[in-house]
C-alpha positions in Angstrom: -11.7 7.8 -15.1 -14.8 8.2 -13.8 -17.6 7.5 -15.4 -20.0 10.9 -15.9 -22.8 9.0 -17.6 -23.5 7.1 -14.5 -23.5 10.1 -12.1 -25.1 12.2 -13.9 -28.0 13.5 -11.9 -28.0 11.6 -9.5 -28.8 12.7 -5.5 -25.5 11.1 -3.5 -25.2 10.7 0.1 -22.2 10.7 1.4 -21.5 9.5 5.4 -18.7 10.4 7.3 -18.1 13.2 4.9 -15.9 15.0 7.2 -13.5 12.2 7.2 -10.2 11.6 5.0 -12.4 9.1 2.8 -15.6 10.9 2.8 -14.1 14.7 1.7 -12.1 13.0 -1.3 -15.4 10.8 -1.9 -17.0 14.9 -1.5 -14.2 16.0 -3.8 -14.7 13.9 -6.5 -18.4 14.0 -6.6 -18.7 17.1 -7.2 -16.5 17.3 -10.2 -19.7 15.2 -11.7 -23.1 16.3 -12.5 -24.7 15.2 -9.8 -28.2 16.4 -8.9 -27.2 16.9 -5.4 -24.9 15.7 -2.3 -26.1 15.2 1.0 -23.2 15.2 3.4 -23.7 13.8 7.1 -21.6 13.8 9.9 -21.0 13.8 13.6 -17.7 16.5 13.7 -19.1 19.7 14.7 -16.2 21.9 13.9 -15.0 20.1 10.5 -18.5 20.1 9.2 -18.5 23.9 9.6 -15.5 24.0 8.1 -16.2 21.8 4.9 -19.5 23.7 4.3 -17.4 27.1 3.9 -14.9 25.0 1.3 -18.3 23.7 -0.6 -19.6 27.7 -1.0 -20.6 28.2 -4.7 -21.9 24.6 -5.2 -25.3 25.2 -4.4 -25.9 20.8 -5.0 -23.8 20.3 -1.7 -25.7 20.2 1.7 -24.1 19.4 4.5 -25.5 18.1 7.9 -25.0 17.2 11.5 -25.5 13.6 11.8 -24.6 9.9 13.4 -25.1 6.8 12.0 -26.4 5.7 14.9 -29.8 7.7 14.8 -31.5 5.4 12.5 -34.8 8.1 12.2 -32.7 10.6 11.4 -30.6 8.4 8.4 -34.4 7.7 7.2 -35.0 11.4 6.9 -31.8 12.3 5.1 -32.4 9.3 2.8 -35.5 10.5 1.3 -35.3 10.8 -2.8 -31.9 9.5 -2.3 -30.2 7.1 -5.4 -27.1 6.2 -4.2 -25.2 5.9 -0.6 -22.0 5.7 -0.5 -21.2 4.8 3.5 -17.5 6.1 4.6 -18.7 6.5 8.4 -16.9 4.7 10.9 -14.5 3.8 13.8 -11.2 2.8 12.4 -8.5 2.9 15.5 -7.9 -0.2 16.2 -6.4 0.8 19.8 -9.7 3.3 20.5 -12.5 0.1 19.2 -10.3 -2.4 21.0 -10.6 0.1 24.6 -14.3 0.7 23.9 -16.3 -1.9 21.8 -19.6 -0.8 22.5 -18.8 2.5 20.7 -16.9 -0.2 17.8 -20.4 -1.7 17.8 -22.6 0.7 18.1 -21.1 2.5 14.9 -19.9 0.1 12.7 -22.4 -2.8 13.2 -25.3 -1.4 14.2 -25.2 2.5 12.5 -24.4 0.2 9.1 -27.7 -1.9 9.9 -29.6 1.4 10.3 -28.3 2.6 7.1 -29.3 -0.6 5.6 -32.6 -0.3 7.2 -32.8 3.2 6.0 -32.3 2.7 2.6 -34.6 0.3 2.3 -37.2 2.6 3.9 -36.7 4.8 1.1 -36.5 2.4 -1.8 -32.5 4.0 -2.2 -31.1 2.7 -5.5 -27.3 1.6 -4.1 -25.6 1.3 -1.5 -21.7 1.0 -1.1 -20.2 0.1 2.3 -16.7 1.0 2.4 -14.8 -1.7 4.5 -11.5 -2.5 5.7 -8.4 -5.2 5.1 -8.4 -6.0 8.7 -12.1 -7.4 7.9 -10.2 -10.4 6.4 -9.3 -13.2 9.6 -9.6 -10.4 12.2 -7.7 -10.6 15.1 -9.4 -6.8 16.6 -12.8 -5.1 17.7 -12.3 -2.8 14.9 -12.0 -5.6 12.2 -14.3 -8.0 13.6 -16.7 -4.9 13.3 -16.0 -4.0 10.0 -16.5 -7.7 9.0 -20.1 -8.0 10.8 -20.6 -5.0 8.4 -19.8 -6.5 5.1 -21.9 -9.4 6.4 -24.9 -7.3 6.6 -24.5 -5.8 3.3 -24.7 -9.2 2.1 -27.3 -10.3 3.8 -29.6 -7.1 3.2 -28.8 -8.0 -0.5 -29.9 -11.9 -0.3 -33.2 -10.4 1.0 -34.1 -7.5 -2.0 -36.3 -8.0 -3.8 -36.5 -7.8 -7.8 -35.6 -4.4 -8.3 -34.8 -3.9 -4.8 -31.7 -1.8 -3.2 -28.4 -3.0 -4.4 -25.9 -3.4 -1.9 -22.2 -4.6 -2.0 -18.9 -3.9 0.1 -15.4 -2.4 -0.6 -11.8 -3.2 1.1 -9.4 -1.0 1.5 -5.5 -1.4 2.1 -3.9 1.1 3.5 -4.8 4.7 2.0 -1.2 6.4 2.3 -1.7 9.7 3.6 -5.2 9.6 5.3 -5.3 10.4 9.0 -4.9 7.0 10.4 -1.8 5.9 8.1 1.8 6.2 8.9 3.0 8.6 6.9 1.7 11.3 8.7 3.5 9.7 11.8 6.8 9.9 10.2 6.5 12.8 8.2 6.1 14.6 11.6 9.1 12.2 13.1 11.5 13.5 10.4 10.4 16.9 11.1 12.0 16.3 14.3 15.1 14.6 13.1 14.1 11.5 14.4 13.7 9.1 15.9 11.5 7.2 13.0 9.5 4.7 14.6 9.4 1.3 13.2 7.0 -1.4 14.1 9.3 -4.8 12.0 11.3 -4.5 9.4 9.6 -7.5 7.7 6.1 -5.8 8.0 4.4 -5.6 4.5 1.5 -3.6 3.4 -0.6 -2.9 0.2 -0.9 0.5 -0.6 -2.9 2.7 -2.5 -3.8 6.7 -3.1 -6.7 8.5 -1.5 -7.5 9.0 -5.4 -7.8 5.3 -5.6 -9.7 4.8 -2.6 -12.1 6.6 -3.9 -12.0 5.7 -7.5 -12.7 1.9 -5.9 -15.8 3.1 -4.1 -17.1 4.8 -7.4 -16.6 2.2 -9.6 -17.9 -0.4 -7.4 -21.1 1.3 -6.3 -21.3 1.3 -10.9 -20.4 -2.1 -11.5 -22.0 -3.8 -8.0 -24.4 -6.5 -9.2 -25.0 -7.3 -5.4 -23.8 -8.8 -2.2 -20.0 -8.7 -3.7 -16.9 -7.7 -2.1 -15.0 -5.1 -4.4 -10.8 -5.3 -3.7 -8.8 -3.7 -5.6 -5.2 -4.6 -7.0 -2.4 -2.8 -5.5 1.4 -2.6 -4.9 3.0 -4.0 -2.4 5.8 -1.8 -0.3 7.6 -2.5 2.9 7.4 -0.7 5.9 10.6 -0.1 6.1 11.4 1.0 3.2 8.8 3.8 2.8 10.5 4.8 5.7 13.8 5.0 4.3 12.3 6.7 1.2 10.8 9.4 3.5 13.5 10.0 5.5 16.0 10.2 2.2 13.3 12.5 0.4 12.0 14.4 3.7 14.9 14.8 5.7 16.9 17.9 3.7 13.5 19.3 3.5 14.1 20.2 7.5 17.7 20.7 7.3 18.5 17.3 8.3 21.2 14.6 7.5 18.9 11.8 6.6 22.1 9.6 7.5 21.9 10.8 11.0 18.0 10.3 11.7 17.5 6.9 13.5 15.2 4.3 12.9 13.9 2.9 16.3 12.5 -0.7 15.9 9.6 -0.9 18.8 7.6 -4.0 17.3 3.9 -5.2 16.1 1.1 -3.6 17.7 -1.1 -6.0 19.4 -3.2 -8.1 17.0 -1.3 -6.4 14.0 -0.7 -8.8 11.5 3.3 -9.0 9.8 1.2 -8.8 6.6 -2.1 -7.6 4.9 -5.0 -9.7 4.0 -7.5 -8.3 1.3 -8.6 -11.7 0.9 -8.4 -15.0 2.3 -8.5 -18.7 1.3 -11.8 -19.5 1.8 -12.6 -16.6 -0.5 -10.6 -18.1 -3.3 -13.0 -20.2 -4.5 -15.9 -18.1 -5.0 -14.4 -15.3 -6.3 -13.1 -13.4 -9.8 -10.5 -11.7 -11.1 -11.6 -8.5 -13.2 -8.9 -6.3 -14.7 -8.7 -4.0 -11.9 -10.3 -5.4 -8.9 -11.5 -9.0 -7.6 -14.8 -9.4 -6.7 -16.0 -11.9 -4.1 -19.1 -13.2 -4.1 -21.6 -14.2 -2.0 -21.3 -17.6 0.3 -24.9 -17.6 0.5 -27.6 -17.5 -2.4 -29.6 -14.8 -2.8 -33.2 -15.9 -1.2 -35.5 -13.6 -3.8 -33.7 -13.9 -7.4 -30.8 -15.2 -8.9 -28.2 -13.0 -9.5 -25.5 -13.0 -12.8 -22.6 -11.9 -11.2 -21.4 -10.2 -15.2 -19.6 -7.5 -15.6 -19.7 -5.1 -18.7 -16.7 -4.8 -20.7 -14.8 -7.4 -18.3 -13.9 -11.1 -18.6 -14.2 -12.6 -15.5 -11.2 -15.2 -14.7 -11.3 -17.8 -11.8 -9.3 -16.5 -8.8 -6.0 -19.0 -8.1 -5.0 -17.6 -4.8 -5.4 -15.3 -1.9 -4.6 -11.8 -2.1 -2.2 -11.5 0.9 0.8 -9.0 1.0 3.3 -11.8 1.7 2.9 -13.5 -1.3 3.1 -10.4 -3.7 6.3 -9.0 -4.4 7.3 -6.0 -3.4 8.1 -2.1 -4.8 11.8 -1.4 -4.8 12.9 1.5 -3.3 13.3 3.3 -6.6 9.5 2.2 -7.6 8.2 3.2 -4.6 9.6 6.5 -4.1 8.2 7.0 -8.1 5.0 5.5 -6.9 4.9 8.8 -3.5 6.3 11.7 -6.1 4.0 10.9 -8.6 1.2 10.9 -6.2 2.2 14.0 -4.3 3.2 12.1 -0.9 6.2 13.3 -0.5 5.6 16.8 -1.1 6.9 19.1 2.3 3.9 19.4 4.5 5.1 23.2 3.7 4.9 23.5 0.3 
């Protein structure tokens, strides 16, 4: 549940609103009672789009915008309380091809939002990061790590009473634009072939609902510098294949029996498994009843921070939080786990 109290009046802004993230972040704000949403974002088209769904909510304003024009994030920022910062460039392939752009966004649009939000004395701010930030072995991830980094830092250097600002991983958000069930829903439309990278590939999994309910809560509960991850089920590839091709299948008037499964092997630099946290983590990090939160490696240099938590007990952390040392769904649970959350619904209905 989200928590009204916090929200209420507050001015939001939201970056990378036109993304899968971003609109649900969108979404879910404005079922609050904010004061106001400020919406940026580089996507022409979609942005005019969005602002004709947002009609009737006179708090939402929407605006052309890129990270990387730090004068411009200063402007937006102004009267600001809380940023919540869902801009990026997640393709691994794409950041891999083209670095610079990987940089130029994720490291150094993050450090003029940082810089921004200090300009304007901005109450929070919550970066929203990535698993592959954990051991990267990509642009995209080694980016997205540099990110988290700065958060950190930029929080070491506050002031008393200064900007708050702390970092969220994701796993993978099932159903956004860069997962794979969009791949294979269209694939089953087709009767097939359903591409599969290894059938020993595991990944933890979570809604776009509680994506976003991660980034809400964290950007309440940040005391600084932390790393929010949440806890999460773990499924295998293949079988949320197999779930969608039993479920999806008669949806297109085929035999799921006779739609293949074509093995074609990892990526290159994707990892068998999914890291939301790794060993040297462990040890300065604690389990709270939903999430873990790591902490800092460095001391803040300006105050000293109680990392406390209201309403939580905070437990030592006794391993890393890797996909391959969770168990995972069953079939059964996992297709449970898609109906319930509307994932496999036809793309028709």
């Amino acid at each position: 549940m989200i928590d009204q109290a916090f929200w209420a009046n507050k001015r939001v802004l939201v970056t990378g609103v036109c993304g899968t993230v971003g609109g649900e972040l969108l979404r879910q704000l404005m079922a609050t009672s904010v004061a106001e949403i400020i919406g940026i974002d580089h996507n022409e088209s979609d942005l005019f789009f969005l602002e004709q769904r947002c009609q009737g909510d006179d708090r939402v304003r929407l605006y052309l915008g890129d990270i990387r024009d730090r004068d411009q994030l200063i402007d937006r920022m102004r009267g600001i309380d809380i940023v919540l910062h869902a801009a990026a460039l997640k393709h691994v392939g794409l950041c891999e091809r083209s670095p610079r752009d990987a940089i130029a966004t994720n490291i150094l649009g993050t450090e003029n939002i940082i810089e921004a939000a200090i300009a304007n004395q901005v109450g929070r701010v919550l970066f929203t990061s990535s698993d592959k930030a954990v051991n990267p072995t990509n642009v995209m991830g080694t980016s997205k790590l540099m990110g988290e980094r700065l958060m950190t830092s930029a929080n070491a250097r506050r002031p008393e009473g200064g900007t708050v600002f702390a970092s969220t991983r994701f796993g993978n958000v099932l159903g956004s634009r860069g997962s794979v069930i969009p791949v294979f829903r269209r694939q089953i439309a087709a009767g097939g072939p359903v591409t599969l990278t290894d059938p020993e590939m595991t990944r933890f999994i979570m809604t776009l609902g509680e994506a976003v309910r991660l980034v809400m809560d964290s950007a309440m509960i940040a005391r600084g510098g932390e790393v929010f991850v949440t806890k999460m089920p773990v499924a295998r590839i293949a079988d949320l294949a197999r779930v969608m091709i039993d479920t999806l299948g008669p949806c297109h008037g085929h035999d799921p029996a006779k739609i293949a499964v074509q093995e074609i092997g990892a990526k290159p630099g994707e990892k068998l498994y999914e890291e939301l946290m790794n060993e040297e983590e462990v040890r300065r990090t604690v389990e709270l009843s939903q999430y873990f939160a790591v902490k800092p490696a460095f001391r803040a240099d300006y105050q000293d921070i109680r990392y406390d938590y209201p309403g939580e007990t905070p437990q030592p952390c006794a391993k890393a939080y890797n996909s391959s040392l969770e168990p995972a769904m069953s079939r059964a649970d996992l297709t449970d786990y898609m109906t319930r959350s509307g994932l496999l619904n036809d793309e028709a209905e």
